[in-house]
C-alpha positions, 0 to 999 in steps of 0.5 A, spaced: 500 500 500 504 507 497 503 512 502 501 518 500 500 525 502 496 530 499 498 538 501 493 544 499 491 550 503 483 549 499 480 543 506 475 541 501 480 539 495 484 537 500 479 532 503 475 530 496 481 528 493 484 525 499 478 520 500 477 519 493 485 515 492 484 512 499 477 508 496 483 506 491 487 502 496 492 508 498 494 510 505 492 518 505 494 523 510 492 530 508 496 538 510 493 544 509 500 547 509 507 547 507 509 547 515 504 542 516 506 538 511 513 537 514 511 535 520 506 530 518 512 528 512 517 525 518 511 522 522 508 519 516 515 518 511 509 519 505 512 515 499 509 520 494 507 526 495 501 531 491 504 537 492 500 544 490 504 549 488 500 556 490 499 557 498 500 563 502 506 561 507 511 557 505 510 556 497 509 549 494 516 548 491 519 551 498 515 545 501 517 541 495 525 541 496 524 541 503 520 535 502 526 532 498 531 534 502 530 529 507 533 521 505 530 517 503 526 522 499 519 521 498 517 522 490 514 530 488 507 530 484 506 538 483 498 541 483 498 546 478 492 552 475 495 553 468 497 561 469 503 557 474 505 553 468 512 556 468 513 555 475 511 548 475 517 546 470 520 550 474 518 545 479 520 539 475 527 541 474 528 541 482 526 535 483 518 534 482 517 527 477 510 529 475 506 536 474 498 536 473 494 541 472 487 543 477 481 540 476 484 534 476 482 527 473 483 522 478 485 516 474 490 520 470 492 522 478 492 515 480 497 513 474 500 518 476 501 516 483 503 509 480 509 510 475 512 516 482 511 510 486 515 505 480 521 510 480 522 511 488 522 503 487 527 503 481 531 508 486 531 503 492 533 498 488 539 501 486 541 503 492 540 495 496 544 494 489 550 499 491 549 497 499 550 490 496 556 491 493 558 495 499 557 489 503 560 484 499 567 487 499 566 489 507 565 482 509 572 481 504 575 486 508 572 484 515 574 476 514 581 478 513 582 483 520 579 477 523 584 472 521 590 477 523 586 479 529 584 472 531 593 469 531 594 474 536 588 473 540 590 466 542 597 467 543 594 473 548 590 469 551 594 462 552 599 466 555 593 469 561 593 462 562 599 460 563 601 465 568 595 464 571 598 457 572 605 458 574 602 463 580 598 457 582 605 454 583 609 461 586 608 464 592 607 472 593 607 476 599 600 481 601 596 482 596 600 481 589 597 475 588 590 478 588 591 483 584 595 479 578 589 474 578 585 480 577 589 483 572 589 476 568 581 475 569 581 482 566 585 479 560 582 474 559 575 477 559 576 483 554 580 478 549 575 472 549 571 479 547 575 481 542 574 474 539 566 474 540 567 480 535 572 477 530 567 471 530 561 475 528 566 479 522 567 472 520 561 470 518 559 477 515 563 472 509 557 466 510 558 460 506 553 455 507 554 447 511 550 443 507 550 438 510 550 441 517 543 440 522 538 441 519 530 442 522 522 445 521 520 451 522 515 451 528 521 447 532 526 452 530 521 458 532 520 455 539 527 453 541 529 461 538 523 464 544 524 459 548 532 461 549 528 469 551 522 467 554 525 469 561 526 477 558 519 475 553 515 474 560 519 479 564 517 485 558 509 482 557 510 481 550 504 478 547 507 473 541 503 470 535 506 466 530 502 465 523 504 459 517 501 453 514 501 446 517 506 443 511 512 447 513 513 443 518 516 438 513 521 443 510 527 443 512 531 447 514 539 449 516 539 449 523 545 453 525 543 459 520 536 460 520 537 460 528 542 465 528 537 469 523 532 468 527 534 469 533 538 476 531 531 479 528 527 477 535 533 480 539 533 486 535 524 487 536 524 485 543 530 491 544 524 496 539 519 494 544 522 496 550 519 503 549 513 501 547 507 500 553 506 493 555 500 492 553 500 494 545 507 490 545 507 484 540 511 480 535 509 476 530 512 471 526 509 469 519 512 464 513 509 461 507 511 458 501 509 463 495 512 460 487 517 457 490 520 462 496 520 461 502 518 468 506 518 470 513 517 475 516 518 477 523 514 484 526 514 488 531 510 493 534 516 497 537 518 504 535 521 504 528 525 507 524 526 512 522 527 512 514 533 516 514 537 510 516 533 504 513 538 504 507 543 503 513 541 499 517 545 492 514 551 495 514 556 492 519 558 496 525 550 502 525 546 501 530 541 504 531 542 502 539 545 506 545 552 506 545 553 500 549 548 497 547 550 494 541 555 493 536 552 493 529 553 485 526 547 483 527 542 485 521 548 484 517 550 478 519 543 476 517 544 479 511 550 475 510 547 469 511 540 470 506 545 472 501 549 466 501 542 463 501 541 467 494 534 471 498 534 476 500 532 481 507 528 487 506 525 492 511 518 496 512 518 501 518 514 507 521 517 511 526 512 510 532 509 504 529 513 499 529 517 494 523 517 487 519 523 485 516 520 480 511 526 474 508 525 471 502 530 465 500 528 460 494 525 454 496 531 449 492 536 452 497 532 448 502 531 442 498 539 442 498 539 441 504 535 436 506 538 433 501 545 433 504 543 433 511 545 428 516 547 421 515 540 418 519 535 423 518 530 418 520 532 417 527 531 425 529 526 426 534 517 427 531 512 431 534 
């Protein structure tokens, strides 16, 4: 459904035209004003917006650039009588994609709204293309600085324990000895630390184990909210989960699906920590749609803001506190789906949650069973 905005200073127009194109299955906001129509605009994150070009206070094309300064920047239709033509081009030239002139047919709008729609499409589709690539030569270099770093993190933390056993064996006066175990305590920690993260870098380069553990759907959701029920009951989440019965017979790569999985959920329940108890909800969905396997995972938190959403797969952006994250997780996932030869994508508005929705073809899958373990009969049914 394309979100639009319509912005006119003439109410009824405005309201008309409004209702006419929410008949047509368009979510609608409206403003009355070129003010207004930012302040609805960082709320909304309208796709397209019907501009009109003549309004007292801040003009049309002021509003217009405005509008299109923001990143990502929604597609611009102008409104204009026939004594603005001029202006109108002038318009386009600074970014508008579409001009018509008052009254306006509603179906030449519609189109209209449908081909602004395409291009925005056609642009994000470029830019997941340019993030892709990015990502690609990232997950390169990340491999390789984790390889070096990992050497001399084993040699770091093998040399801790060896002290830690010759001051087992020597014998120190006051409070020396304390004080070295603590010191190696330290290193040990922040350098298993360091390893955490070079493990993560690792897997930014994902190749796949084909014939590594493999399992269903509702098994692997389970166990993923199993492991979290402790901080789910404790935040008073409510989580629903929605999918045909014959996922259960798909098979699915255990050790990958439950780092995706697992990813995607601690990152809602971290969106639905200022949400209020009672509207916080996390909805798992899948289902099998021309031989694609499609998951999404949805949460009713804070959102996004859509400035970042191009963003927010890279390694190392968080949009959490400093502290409270190092930026690997989406990414990872990324990484992985990539490898799968699917795809992940984001919908998000700011105060109203997000779904990430996962897509993989169904062969990869089928691959794996394939190749799964040696006696697959003997798994365990339900």
């Amino acid at each position: 459904m394309v979100r639009v905005l319509v912005v006119d200073d003439e109410r009824d127009f405005t309201d008309l035209l409004s209702e006419r194109l929410r008949t047509r299955g368009m979510e609608v906001r409206t403003a009355y004003n070129g003010q207004e129509a930012l302040d609805v605009a960082r709320i909304f994150a309208p796709e397209v917006v019907v501009l009109d070009i003549t309004m007292p206070g801040m003009s049309g094309i002021e509003t217009m650039y405005a509008l299109r300064a923001e990143k990502p920047a929604p597609e611009v239709i102008l409104l204009t009588a026939d004594t603005t033509l001029g202006t109108a081009v002038a318009g386009m030239k600074g970014g508008a994609r579409d001009y018509l002139t008052k009254p306006t047919d509603i179906d030449t709008l519609v189109s209209a709204i449908g081909e602004a729609e395409g291009r925005r499409m056609e642009n994000m589709s470029r830019q997941r293309m340019a993030e892709t690539a990015k990502l690609a030569a990232l997950g390169e270099l990340a491999t390789g600085v984790a390889h070096e770093i990992n050497n001399p993190l084993q040699v770091i933390l093998n040399e801790a324990g060896w002290i830690e056993e010759i001051l087992g064996e020597t014998a120190l006066e006051g409070n020396s000895r304390e004080q070295i175990l603590e010191s190696i305590a330290l290193i040990r920690r922040q350098g298993l630390r360091c390893k955490a993260i070079t493990s993560k870098l690792l897997t930014l380069r994902c190749a796949l184990d084909a014939k590594g553990a493999t399992t269903n759907l509702p098994d692997l959701v389970h166990e993923v909210l199993i492991a979290r029920r402790a901080q789910i009951e404790k935040m008073g989440i409510r989580v629903e989960k929605h999918w045909p019965e014959q996922l259960r017979e798909v098979k699915l790569p255990d050790s990958e699906w439950s780092q995706i999985l697992g990813n995607l959920v601690d990152n809602a329940m971290d969106a639905l920590e200022s949400t209020p108890a009672e509207e916080r909800l996390l909805t798992i969905q899948a289902d099998v749609d021309d031989a694609e396997l499609i998951i999404s995972v949805q949460d009713s938190g804070c959102g996004i803001e859509e400035h970042l959403l191009t963003r927010i797969f890279e390694p190392f952006f968080s949009t959490k506190e400093v502290g409270k994250g190092i930026g690997l997780g989406l990414a990872i996932c990324h990484g992985i789906i990539e490898a799968m030869g699917g795809s992940i994508s984001v919908r998000s508005t700011p105060g109203h949650g997000s779904t990430f929705t996962i897509k993989v073809p169904m062969a990869v899958h089928a691959h794996n069973e394939h190749n799964g373990p040696e006696n697959p009969a003997s798994a365990k049914e339900e």
